[in-house]
C-alpha positions as YAML, in Angstrom:
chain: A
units: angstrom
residues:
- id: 1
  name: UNK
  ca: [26.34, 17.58, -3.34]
- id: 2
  name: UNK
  ca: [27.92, 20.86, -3.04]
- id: 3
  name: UNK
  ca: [31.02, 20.89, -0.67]
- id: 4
  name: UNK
  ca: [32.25, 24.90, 0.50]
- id: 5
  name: UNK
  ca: [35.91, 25.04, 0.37]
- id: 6
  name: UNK
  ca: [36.08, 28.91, 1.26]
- id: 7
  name: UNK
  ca: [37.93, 28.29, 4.09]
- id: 8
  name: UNK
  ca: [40.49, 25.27, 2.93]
- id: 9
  name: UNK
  ca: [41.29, 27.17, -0.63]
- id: 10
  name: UNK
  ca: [42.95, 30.04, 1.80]
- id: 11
  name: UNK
  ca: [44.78, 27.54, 3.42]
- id: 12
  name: UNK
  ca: [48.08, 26.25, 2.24]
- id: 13
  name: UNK
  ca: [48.77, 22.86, 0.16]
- id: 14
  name: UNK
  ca: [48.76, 19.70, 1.64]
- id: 15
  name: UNK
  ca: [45.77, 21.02, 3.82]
- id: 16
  name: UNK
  ca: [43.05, 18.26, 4.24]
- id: 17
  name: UNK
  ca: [39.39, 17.63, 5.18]
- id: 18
  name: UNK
  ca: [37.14, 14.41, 4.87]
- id: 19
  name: UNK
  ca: [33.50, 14.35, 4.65]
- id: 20
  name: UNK
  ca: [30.55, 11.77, 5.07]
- id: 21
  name: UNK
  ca: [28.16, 12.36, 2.13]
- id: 22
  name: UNK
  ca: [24.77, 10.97, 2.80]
- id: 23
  name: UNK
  ca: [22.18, 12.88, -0.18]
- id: 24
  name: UNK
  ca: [18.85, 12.04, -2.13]
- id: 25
  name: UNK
  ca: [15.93, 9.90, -1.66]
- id: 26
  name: UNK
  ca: [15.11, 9.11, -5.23]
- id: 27
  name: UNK
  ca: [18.58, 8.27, -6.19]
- id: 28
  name: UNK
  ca: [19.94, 7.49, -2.99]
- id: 29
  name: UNK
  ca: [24.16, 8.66, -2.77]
- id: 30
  name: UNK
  ca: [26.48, 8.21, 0.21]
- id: 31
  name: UNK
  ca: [30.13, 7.23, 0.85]
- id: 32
  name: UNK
  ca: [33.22, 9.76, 1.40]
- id: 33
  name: UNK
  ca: [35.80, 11.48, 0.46]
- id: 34
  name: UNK
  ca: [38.81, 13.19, 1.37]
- id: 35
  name: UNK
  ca: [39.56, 16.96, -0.19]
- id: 36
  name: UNK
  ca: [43.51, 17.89, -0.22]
- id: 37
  name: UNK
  ca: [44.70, 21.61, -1.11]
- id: 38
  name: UNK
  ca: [46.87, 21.76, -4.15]
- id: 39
  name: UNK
  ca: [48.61, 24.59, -5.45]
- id: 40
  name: UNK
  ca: [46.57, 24.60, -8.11]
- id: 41
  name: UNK
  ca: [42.97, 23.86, -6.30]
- id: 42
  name: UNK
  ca: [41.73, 20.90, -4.35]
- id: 43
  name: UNK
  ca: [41.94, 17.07, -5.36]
- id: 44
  name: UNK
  ca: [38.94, 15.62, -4.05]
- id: 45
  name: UNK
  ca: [38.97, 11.52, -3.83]
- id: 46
  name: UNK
  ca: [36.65, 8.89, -2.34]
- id: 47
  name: UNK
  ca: [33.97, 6.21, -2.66]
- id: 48
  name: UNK
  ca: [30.36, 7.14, -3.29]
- id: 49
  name: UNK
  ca: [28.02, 4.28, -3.59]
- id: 50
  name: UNK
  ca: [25.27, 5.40, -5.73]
- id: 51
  name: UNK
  ca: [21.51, 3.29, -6.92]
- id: 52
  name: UNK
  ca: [20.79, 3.97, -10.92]
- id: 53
  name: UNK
  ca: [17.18, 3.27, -11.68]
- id: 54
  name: UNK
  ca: [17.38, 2.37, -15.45]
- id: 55
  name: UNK
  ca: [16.18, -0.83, -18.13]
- id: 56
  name: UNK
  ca: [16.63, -4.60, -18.46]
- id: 57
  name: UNK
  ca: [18.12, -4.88, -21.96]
- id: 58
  name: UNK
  ca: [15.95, -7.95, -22.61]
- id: 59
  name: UNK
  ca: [12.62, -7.24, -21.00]
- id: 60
  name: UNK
  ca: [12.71, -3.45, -20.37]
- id: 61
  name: UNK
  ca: [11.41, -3.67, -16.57]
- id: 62
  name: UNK
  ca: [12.27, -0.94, -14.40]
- id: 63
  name: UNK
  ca: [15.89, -1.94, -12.70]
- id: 64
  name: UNK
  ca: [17.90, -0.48, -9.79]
- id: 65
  name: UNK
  ca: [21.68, -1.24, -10.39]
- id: 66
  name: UNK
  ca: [24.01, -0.26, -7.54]
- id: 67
  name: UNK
  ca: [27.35, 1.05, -8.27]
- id: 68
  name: UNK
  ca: [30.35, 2.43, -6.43]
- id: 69
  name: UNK
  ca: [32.13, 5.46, -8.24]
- id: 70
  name: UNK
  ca: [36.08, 5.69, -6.81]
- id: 71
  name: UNK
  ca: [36.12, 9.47, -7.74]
- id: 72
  name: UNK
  ca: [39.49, 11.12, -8.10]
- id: 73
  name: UNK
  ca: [39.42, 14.59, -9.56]
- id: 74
  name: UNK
  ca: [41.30, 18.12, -9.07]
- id: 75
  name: UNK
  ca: [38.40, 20.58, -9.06]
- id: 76
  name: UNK
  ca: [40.38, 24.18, -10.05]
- id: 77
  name: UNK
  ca: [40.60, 27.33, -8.72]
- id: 78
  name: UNK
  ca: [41.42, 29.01, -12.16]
- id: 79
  name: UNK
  ca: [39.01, 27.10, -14.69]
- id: 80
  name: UNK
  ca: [40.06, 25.75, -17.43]
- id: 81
  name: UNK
  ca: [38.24, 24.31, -20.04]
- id: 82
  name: UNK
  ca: [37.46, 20.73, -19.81]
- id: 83
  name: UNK
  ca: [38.30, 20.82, -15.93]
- id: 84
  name: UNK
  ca: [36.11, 20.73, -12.56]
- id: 85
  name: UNK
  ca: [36.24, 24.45, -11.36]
- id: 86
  name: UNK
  ca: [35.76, 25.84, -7.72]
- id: 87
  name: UNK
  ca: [32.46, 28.10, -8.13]
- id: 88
  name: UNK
  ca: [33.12, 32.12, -7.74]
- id: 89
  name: UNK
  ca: [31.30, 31.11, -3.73]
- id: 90
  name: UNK
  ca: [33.91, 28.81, -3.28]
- id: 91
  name: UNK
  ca: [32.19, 25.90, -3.80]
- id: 92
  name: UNK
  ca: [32.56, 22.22, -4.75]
- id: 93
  name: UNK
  ca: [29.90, 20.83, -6.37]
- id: 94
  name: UNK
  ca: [30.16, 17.13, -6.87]
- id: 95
  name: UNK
  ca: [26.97, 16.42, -9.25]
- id: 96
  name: UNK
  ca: [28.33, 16.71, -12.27]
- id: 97
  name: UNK
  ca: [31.85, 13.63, -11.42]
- id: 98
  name: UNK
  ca: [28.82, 11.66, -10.06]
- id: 99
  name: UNK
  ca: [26.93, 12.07, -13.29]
- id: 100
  name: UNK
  ca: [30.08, 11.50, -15.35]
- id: 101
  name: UNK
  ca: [31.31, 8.77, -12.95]
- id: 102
  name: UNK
  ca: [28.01, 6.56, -13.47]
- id: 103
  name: UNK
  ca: [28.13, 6.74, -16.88]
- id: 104
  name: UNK
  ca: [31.34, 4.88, -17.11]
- id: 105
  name: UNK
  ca: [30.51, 2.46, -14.66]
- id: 106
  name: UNK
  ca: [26.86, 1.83, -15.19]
- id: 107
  name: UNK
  ca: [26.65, -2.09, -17.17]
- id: 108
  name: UNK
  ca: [26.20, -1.74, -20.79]
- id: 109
  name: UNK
  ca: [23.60, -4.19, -21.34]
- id: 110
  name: UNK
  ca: [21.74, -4.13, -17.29]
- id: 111
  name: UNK
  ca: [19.68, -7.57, -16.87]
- id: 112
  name: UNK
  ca: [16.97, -7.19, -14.12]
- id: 113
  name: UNK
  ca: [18.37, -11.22, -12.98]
- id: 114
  name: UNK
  ca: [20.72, -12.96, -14.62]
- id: 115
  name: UNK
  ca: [18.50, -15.66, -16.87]
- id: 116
  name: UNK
  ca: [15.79, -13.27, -17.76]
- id: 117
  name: UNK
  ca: [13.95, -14.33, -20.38]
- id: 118
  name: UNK
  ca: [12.86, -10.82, -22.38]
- id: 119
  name: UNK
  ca: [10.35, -9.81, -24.38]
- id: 120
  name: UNK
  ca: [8.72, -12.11, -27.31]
- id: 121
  name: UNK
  ca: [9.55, -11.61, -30.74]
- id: 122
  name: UNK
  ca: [6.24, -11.64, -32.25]
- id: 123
  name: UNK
  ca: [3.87, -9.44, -29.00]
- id: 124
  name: UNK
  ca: [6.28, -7.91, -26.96]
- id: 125
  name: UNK
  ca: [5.01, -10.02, -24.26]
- id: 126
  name: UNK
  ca: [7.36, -9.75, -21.42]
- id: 127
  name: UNK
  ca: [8.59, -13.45, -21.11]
- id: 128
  name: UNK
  ca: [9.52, -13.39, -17.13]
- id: 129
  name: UNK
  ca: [5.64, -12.93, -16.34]
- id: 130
  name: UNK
  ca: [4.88, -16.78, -18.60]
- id: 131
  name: UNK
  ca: [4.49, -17.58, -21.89]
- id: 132
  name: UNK
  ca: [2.67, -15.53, -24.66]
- id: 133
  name: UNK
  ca: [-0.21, -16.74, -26.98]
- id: 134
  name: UNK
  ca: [1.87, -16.90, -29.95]
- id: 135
  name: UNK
  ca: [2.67, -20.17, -32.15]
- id: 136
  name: UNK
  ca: [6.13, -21.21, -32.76]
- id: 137
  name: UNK
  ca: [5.36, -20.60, -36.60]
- id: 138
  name: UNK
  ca: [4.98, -17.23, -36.31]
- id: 139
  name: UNK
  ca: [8.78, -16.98, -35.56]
- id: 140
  name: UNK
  ca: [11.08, -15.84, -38.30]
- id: 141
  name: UNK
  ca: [12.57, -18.81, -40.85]
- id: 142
  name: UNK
  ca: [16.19, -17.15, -40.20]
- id: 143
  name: UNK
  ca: [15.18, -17.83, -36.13]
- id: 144
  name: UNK
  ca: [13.98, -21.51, -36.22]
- id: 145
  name: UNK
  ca: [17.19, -22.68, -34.76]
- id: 146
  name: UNK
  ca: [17.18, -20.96, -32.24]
- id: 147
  name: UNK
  ca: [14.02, -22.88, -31.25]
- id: 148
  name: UNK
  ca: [16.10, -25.58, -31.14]
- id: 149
  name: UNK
  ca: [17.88, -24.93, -28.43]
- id: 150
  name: UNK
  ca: [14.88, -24.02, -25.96]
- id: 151
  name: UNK
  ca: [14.09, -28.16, -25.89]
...
């Protein structure tokens, strides 16, 4: 997602442009956002709705979580460290605040549906698919109540 700004950094502050971002197959990313000349660079700000493919915490299947990044960041024309920079082409290149972006909003523990029932304790056996071959005294002592429950 690389944005050229050659023509708005020349311009003077205050100067805006919007654009419809529509990218990637794999990881599918579209939404907009609105790029304002600073005095310093341009502040770039907008919604890009982005699919993650990453893991159920419980049963490890393959799961696509949909997010929506509100992205507000001052990309420089002078970098300095720790800061977006405007590339010596006088480009914008949003991959890295997407990257960044995700990573904060991404669930920490992603469920592929809401009651899934993991993996078992004693084969792995992904629970969601049925049950697994193993007896209920195979289970840890320190887990028994926890079979409790499941009646």
């Amino acid at each position: 997602m690389i944005i050229d700004v050659l023509q708005q950094v020349k311009e003077p502050a205050g100067s805006s442009r919007h654009y419809s971002i529509t990218e990637g197959s794999d990881s599918p990313i579209y939404g907009e956002v609105d790029l304002v000349r600073t005095d310093r660079g341009i502040f770039v700000s907008g919604a890009l709705n982005v699919i993650l493919k990453t893991s159920c915490s419980r049963c490890l299947s393959t799961v696509q979580q949909p997010l929506t990044l509100r992205i507000k960041e001052e990309y420089l024309v002078k970098a300095e460290e720790g800061a977006f920079a405007i590339s010596e082409g006088q480009e914008i290149d949003l991959n890295e605040a997407v990257r960044q972006y995700s990573l904060l909003e991404q669930p920490m523990k992603p469920l592929c549906r809401e009651d899934c029932a993991g993996l078992c304790p004693g084969c792995g056996y992904n629970l969601n698919l049925g049950t697994c071959n193993c007896s209920p005294s195979d289970v840890d002592s320190r887990l028994a109540p926890l079979l409790k429950r499941e009646k």
